[in-house]
PDB file of N, H, CA, C and O in Angstrom:
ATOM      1  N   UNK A   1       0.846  -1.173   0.000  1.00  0.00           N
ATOM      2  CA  UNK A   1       0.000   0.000   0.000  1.00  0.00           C
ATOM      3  C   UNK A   1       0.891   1.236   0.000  1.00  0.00           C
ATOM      4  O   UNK A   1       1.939   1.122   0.636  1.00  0.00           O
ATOM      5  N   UNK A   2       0.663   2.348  -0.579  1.00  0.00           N
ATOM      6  H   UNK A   2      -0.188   2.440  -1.096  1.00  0.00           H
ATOM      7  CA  UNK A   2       1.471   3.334  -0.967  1.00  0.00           C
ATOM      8  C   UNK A   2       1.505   4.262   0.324  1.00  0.00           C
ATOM      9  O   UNK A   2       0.444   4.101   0.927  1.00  0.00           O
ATOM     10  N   UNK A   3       2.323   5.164   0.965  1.00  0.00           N
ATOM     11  H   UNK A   3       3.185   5.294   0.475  1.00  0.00           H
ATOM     12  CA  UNK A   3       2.635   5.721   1.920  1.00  0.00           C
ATOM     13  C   UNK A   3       1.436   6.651   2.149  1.00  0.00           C
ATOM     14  O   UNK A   3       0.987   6.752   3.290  1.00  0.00           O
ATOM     15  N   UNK A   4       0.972   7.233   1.286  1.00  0.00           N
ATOM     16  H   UNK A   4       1.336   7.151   0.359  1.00  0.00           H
ATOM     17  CA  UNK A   4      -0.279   8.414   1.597  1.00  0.00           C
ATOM     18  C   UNK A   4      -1.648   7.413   1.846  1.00  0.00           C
ATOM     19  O   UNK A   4      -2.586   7.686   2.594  1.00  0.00           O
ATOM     20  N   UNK A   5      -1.494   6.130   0.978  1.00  0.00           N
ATOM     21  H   UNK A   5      -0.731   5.908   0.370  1.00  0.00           H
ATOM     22  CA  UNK A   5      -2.611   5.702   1.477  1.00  0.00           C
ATOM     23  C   UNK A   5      -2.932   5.137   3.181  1.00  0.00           C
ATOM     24  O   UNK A   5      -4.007   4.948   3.749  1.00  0.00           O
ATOM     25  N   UNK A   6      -1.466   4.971   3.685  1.00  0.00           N
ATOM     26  H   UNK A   6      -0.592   5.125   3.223  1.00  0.00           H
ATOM     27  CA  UNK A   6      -1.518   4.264   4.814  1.00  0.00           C
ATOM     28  C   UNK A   6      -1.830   5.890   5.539  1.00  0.00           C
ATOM     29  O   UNK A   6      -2.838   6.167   6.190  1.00  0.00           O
ATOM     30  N   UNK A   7      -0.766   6.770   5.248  1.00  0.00           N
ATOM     31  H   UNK A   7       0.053   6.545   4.719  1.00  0.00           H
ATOM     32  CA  UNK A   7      -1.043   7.539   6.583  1.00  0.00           C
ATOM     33  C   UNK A   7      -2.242   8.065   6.306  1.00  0.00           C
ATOM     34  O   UNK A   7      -2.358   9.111   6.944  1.00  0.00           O
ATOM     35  N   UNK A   8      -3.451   7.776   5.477  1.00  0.00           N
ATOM     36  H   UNK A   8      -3.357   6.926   4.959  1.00  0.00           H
ATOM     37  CA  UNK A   8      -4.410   8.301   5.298  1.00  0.00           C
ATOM     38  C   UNK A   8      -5.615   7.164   6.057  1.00  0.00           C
ATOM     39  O   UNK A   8      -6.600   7.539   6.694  1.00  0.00           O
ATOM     40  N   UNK A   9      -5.417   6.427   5.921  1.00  0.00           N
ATOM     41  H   UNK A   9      -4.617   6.122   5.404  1.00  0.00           H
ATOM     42  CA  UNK A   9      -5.937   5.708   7.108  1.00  0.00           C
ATOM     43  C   UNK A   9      -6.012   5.694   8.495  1.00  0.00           C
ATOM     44  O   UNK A   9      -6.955   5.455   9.251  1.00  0.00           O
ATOM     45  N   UNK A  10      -4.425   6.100   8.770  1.00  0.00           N
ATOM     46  H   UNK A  10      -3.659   6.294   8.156  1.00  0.00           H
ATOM     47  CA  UNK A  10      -4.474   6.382  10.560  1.00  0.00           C
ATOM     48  C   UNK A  10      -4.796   7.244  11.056  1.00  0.00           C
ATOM     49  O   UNK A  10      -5.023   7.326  12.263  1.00  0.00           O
ATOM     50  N   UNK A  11      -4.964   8.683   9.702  1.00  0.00           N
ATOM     51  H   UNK A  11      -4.780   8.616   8.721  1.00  0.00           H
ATOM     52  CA  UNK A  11      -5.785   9.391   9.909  1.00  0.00           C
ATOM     53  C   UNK A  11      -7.294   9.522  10.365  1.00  0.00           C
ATOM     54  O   UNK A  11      -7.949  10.331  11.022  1.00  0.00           O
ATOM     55  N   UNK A  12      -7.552   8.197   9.621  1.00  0.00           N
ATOM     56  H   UNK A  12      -7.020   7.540   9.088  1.00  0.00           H
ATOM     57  CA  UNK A  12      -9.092   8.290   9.578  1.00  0.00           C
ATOM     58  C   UNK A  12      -9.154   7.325  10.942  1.00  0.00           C
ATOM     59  O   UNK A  12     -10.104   7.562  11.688  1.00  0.00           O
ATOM     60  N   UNK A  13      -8.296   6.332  11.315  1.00  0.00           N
ATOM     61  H   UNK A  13      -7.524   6.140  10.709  1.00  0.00           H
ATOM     62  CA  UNK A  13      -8.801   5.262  12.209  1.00  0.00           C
ATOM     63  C   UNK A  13      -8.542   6.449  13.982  1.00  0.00           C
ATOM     64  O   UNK A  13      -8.951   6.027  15.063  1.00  0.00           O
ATOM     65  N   UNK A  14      -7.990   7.526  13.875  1.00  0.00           N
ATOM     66  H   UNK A  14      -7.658   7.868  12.996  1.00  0.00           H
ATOM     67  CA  UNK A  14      -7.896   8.384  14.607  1.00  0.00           C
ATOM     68  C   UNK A  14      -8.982   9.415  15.035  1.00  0.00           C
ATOM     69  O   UNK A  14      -8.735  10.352  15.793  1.00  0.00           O
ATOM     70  N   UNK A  15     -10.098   9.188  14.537  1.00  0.00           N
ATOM     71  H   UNK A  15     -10.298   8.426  13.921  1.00  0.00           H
ATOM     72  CA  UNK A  15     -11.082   9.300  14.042  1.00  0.00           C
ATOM     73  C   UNK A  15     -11.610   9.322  15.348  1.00  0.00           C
ATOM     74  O   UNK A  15     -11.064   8.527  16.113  1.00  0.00           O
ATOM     75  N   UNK A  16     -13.062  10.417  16.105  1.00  0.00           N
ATOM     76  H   UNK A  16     -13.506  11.063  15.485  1.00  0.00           H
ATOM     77  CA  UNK A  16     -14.029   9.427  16.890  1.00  0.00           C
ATOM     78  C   UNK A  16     -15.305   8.788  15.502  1.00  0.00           C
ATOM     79  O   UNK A  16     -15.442   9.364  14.422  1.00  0.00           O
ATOM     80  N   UNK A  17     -15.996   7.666  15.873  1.00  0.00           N
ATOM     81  H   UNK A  17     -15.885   7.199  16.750  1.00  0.00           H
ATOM     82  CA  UNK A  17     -16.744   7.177  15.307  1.00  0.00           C
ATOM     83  C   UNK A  17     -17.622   8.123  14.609  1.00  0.00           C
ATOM     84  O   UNK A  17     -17.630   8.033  13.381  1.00  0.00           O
ATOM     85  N   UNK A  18     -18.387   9.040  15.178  1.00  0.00           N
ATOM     86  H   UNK A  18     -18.381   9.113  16.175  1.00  0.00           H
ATOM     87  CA  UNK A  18     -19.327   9.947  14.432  1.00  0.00           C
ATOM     88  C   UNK A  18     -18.142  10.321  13.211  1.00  0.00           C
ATOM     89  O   UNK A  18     -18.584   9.862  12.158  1.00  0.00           O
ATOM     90  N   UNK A  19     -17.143  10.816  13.035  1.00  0.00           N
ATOM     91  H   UNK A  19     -16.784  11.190  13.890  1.00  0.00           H
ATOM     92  CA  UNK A  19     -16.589  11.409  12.550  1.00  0.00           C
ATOM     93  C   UNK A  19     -16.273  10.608  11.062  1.00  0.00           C
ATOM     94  O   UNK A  19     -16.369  11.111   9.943  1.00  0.00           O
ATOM     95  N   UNK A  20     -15.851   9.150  11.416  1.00  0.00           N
ATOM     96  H   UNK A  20     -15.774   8.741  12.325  1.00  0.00           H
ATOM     97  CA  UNK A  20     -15.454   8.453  10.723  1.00  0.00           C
ATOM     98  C   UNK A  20     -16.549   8.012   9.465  1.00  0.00           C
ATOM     99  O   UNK A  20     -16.399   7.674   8.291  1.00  0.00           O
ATOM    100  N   UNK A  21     -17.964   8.245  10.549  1.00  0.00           N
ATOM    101  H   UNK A  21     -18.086   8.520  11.502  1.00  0.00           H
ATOM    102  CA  UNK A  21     -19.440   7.901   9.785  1.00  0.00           C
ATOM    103  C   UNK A  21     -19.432   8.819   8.311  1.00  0.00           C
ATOM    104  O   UNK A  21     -19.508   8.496   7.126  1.00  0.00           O
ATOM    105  N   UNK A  22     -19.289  10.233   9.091  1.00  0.00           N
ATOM    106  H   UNK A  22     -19.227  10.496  10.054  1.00  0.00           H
ATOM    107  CA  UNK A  22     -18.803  11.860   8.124  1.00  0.00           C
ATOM    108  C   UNK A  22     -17.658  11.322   7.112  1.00  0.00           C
ATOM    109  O   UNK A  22     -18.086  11.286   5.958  1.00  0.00           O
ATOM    110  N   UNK A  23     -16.603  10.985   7.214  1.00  0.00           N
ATOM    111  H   UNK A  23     -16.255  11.014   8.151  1.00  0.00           H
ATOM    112  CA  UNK A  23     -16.091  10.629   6.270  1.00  0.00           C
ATOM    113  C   UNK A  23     -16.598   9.442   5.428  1.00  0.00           C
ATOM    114  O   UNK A  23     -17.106   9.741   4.347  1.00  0.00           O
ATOM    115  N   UNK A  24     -16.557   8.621   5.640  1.00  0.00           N
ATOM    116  H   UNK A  24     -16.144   8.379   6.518  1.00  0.00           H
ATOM    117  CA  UNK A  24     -17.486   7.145   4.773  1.00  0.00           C
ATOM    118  C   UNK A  24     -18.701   7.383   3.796  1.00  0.00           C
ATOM    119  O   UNK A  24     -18.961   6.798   2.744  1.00  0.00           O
ATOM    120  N   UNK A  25     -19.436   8.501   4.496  1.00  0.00           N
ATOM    121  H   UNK A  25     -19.225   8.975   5.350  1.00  0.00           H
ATOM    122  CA  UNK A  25     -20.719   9.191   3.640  1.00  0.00           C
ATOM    123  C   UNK A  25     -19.719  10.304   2.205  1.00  0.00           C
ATOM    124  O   UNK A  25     -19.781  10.300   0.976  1.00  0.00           O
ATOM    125  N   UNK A  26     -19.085  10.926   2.981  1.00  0.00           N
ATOM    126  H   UNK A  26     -19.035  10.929   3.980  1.00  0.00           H
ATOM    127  CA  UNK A  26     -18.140  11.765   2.045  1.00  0.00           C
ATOM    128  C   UNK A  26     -17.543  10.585   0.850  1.00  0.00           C
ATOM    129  O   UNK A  26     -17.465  10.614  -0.378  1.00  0.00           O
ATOM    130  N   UNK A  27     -17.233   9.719   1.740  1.00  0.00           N
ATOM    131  H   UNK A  27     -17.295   9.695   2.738  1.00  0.00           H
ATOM    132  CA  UNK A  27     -16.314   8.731   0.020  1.00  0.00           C
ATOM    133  C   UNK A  27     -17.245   8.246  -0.475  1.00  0.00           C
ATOM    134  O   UNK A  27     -17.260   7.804  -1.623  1.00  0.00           O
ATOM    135  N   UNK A  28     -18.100   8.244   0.237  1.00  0.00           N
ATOM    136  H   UNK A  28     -18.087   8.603   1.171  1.00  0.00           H
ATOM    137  CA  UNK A  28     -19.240   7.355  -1.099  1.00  0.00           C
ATOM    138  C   UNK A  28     -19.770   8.536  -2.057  1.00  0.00           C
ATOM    139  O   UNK A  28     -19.979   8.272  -3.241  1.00  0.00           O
ATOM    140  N   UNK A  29     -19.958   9.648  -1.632  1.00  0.00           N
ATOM    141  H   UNK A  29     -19.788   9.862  -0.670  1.00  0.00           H
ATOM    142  CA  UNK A  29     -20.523  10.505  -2.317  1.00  0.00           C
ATOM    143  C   UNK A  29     -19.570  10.687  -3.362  1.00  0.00           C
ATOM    144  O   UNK A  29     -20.022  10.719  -4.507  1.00  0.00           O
ATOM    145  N   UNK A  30     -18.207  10.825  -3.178  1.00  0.00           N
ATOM    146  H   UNK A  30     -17.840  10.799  -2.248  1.00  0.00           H
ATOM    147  CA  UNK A  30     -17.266  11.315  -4.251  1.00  0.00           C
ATOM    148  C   UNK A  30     -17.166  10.125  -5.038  1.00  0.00           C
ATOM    149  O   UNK A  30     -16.619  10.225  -6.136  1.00  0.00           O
ATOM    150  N   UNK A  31     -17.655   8.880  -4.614  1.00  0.00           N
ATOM    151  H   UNK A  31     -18.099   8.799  -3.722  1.00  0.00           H
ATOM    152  CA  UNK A  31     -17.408   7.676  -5.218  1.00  0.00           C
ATOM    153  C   UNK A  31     -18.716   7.840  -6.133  1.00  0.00           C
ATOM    154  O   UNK A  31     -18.420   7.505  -7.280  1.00  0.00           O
ATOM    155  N   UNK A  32     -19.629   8.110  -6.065  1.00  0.00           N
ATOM    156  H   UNK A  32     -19.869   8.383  -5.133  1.00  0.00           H
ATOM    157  CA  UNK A  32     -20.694   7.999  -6.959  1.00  0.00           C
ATOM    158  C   UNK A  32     -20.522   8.858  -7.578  1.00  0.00           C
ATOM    159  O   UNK A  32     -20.763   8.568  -8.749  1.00  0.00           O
ATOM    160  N   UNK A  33     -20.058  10.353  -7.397  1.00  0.00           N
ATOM    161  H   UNK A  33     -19.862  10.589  -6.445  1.00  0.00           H
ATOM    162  CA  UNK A  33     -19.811  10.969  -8.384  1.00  0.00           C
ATOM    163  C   UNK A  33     -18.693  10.933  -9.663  1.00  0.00           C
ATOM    164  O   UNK A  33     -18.764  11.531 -10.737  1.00  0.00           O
ATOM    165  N   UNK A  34     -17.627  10.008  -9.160  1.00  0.00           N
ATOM    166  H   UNK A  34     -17.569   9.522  -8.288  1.00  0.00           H
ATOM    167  CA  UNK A  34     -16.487   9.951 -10.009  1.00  0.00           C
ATOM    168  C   UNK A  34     -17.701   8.917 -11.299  1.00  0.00           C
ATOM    169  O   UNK A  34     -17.623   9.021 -12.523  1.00  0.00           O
ATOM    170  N   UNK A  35     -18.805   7.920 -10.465  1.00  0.00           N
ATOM    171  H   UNK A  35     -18.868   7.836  -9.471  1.00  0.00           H
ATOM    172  CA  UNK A  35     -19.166   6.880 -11.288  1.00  0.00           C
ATOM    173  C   UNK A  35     -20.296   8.141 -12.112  1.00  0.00           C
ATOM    174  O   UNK A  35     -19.900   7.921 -13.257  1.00  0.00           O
ATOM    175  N   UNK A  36     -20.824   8.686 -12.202  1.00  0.00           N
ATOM    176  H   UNK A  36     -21.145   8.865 -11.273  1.00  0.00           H
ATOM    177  CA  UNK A  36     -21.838   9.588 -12.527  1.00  0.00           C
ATOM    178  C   UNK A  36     -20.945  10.247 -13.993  1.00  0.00           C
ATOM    179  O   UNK A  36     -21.271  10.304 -15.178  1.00  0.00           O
ATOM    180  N   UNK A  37     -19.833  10.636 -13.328  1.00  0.00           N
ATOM    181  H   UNK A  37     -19.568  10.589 -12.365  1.00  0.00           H
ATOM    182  CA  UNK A  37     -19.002  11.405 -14.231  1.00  0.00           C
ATOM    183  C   UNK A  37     -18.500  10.517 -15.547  1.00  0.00           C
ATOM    184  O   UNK A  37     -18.505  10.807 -16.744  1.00  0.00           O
ATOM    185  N   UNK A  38     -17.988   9.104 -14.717  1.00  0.00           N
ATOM    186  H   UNK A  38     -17.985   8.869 -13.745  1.00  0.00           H
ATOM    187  CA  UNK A  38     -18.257   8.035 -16.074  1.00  0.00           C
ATOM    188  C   UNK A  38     -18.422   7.724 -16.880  1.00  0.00           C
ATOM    189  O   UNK A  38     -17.772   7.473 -17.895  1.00  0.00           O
ATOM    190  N   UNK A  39     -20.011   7.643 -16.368  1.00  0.00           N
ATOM    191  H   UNK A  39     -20.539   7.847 -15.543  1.00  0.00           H
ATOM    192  CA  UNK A  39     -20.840   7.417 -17.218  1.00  0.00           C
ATOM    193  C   UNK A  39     -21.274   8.526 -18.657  1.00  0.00           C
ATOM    194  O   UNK A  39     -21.434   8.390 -19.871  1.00  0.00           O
ATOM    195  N   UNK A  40     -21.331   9.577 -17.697  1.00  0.00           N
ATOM    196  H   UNK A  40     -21.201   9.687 -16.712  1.00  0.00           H
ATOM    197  CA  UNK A  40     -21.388  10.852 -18.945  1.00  0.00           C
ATOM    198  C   UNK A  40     -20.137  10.935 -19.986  1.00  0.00           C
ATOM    199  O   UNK A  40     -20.174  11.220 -21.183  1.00  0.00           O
ATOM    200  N   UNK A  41     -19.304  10.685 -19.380  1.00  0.00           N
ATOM    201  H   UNK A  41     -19.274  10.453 -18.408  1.00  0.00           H
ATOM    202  CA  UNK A  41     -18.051  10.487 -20.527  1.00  0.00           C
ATOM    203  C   UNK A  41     -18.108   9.379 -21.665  1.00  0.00           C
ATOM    204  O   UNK A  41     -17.896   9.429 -22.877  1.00  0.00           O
ATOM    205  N   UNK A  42     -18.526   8.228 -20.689  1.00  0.00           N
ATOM    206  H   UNK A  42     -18.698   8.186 -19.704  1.00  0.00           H
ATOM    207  CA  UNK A  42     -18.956   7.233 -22.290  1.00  0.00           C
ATOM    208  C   UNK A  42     -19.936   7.347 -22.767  1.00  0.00           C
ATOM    209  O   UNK A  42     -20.049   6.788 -23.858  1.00  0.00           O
ATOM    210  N   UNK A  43     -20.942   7.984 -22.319  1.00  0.00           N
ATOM    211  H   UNK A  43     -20.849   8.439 -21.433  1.00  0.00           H
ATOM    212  CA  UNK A  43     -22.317   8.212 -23.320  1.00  0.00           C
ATOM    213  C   UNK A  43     -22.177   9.956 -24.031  1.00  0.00           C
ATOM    214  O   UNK A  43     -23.074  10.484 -24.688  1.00  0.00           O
ATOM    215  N   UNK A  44     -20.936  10.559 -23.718  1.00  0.00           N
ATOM    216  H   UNK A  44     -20.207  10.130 -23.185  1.00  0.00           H
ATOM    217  CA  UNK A  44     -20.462  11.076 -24.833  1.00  0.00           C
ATOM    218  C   UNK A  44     -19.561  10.409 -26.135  1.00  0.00           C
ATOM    219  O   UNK A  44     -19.703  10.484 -27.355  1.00  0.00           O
ATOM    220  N   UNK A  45     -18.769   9.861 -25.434  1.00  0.00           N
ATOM    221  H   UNK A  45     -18.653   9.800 -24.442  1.00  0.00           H
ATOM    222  CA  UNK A  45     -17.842   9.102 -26.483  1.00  0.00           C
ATOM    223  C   UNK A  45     -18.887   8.146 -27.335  1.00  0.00           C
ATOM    224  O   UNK A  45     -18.709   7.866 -28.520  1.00  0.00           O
ATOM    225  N   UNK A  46     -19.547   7.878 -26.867  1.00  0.00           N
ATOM    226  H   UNK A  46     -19.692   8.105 -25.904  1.00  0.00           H
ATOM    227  CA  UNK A  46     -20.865   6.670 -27.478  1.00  0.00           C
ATOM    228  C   UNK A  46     -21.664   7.578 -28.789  1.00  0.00           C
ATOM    229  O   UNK A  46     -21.937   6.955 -29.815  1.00  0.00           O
ATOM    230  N   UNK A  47     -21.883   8.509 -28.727  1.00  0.00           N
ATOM    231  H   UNK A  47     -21.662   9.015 -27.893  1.00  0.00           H
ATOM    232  CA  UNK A  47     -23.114   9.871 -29.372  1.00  0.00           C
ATOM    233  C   UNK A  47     -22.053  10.516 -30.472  1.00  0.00           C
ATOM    234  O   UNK A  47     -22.329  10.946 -31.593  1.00  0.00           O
ATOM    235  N   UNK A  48     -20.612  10.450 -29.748  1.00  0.00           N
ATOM    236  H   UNK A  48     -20.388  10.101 -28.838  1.00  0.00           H
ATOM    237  CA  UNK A  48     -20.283  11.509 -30.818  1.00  0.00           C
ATOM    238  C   UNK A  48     -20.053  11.379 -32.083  1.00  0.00           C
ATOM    239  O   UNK A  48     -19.738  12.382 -32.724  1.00  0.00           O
ATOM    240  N   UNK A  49     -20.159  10.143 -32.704  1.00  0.00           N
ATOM    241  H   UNK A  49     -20.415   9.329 -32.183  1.00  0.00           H
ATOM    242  CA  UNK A  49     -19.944   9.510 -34.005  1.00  0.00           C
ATOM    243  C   UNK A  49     -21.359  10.214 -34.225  1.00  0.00           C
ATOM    244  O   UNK A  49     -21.254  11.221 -34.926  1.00  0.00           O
ATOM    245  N   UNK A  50     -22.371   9.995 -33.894  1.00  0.00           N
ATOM    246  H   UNK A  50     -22.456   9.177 -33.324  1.00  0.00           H
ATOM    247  CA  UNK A  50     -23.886  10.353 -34.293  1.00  0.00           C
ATOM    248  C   UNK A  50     -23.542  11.790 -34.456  1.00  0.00           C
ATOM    249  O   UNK A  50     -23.338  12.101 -35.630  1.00  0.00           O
ATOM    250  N   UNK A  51     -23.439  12.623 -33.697  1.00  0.00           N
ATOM    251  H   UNK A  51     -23.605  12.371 -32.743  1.00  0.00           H
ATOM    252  CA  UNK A  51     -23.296  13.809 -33.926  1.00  0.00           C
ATOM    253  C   UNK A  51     -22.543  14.541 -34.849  1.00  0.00           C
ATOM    254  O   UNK A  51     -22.679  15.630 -35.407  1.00  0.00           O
ATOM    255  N   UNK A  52     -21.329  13.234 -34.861  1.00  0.00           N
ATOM    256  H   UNK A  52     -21.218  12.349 -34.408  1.00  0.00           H
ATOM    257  CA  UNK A  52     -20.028  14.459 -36.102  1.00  0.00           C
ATOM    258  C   UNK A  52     -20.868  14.955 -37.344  1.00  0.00           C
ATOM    259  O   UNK A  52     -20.665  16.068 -37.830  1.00  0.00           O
ATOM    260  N   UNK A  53     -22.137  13.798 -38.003  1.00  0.00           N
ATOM    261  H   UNK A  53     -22.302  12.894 -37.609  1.00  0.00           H
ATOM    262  CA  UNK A  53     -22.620  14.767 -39.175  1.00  0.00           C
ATOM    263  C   UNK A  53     -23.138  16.406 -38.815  1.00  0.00           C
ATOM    264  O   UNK A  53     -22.765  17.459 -39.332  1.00  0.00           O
ATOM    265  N   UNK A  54     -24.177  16.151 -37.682  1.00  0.00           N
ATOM    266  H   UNK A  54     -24.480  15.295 -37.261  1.00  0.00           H
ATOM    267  CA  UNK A  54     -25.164  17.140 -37.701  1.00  0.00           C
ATOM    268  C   UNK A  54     -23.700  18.288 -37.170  1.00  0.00           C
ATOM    269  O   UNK A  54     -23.987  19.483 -37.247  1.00  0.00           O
ATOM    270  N   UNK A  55     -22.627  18.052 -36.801  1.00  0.00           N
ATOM    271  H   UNK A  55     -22.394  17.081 -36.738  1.00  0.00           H
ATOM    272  CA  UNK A  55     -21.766  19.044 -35.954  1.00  0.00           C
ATOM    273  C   UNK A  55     -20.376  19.198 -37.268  1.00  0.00           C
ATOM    274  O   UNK A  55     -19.714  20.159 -37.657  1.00  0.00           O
ATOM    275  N   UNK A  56     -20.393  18.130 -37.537  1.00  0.00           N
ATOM    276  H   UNK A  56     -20.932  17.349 -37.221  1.00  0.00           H
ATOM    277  CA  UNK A  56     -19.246  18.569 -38.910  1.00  0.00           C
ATOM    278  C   UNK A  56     -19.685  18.857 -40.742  1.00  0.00           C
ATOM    279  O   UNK A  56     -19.514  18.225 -41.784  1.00  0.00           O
ATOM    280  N   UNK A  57     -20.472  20.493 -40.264  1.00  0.00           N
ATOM    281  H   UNK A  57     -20.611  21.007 -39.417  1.00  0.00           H
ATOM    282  CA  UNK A  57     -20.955  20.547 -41.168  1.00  0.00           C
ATOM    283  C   UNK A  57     -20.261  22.154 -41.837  1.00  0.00           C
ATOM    284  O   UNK A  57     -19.834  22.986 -41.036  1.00  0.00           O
ATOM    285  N   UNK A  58     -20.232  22.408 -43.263  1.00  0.00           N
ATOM    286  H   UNK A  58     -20.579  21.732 -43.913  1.00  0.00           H
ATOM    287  CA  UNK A  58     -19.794  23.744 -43.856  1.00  0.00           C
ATOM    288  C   UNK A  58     -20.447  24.975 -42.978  1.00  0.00           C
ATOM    289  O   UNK A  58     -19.760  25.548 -42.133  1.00  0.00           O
ATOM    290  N   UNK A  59     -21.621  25.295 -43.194  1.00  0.00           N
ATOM    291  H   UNK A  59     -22.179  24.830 -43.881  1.00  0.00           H
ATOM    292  CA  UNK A  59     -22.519  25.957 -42.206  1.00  0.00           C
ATOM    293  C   UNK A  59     -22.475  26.053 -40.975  1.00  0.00           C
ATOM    294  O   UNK A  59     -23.104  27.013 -40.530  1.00  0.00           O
ATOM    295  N   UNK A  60     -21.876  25.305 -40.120  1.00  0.00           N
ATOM    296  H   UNK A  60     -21.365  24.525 -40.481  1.00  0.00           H
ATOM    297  CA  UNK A  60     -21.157  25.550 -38.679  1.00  0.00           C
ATOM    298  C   UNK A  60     -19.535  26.030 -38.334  1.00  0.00           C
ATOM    299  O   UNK A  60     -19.137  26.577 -37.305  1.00  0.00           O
ATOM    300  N   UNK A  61     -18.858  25.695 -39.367  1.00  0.00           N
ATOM    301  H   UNK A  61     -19.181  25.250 -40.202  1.00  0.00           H
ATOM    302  CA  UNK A  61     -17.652  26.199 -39.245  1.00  0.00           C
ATOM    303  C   UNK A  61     -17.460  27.100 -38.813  1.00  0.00           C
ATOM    304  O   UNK A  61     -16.785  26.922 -37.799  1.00  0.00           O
ATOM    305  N   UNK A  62     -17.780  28.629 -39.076  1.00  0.00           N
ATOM    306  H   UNK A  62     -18.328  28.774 -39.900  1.00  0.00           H
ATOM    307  CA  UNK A  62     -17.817  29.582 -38.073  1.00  0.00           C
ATOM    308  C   UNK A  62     -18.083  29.335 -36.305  1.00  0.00           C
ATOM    309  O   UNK A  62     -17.771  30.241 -35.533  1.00  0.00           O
ATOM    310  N   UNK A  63     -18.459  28.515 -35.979  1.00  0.00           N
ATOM    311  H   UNK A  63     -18.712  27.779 -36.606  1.00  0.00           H
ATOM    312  CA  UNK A  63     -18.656  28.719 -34.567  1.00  0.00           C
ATOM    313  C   UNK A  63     -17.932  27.487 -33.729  1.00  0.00           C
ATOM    314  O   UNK A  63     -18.087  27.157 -32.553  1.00  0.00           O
ATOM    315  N   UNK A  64     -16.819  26.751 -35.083  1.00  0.00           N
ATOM    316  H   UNK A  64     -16.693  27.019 -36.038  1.00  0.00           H
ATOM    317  CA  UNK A  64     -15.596  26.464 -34.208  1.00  0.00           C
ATOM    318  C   UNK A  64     -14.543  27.055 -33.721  1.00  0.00           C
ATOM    319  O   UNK A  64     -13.715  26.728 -32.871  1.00  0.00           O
ATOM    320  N   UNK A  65     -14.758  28.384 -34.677  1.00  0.00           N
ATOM    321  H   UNK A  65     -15.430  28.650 -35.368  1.00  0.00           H
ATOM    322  CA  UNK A  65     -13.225  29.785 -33.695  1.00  0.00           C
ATOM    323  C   UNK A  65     -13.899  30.243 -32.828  1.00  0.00           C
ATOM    324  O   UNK A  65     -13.478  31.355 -32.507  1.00  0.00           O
ATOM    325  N   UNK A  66     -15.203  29.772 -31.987  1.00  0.00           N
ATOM    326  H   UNK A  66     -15.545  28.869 -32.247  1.00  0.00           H
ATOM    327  CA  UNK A  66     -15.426  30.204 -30.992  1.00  0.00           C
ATOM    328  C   UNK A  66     -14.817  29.800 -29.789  1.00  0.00           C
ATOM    329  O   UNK A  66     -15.129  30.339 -28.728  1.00  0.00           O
TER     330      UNK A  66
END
């Protein structure tokens, strides 16, 4: 286990219990959000083939030097 991860533990096991509860709710939250964020990334990567027509078009070119 890598050095920040350990002393990041004895951090937390230093913890009183309420506290530790506060953190655990905190990682899950950032944990669902990293998964949230995910997901939006591959259901962009998924769309953007669909989109390159309607988006790679003569008539839009101007509002790629934006």
């Amino acid at each position: 286990m890598p050095a920040n991860h350990q002393a990041l533990l004895e951090k937390i096991q230093a913890l009183p219990d309420d506290r530790i509860a506060q953190v655990e709710d905190f990682v899950e939250f950032l944990r669902l959000r990293e998964q949230q964020r995910a997901l939006t990334r591959a259901a962009a990567a998924t769309s953007a083939p669909s989109f390159a027509n309607v988006w790679g078009n003569p008539e839009d070119d101007v509002y790629d030097a934006l």
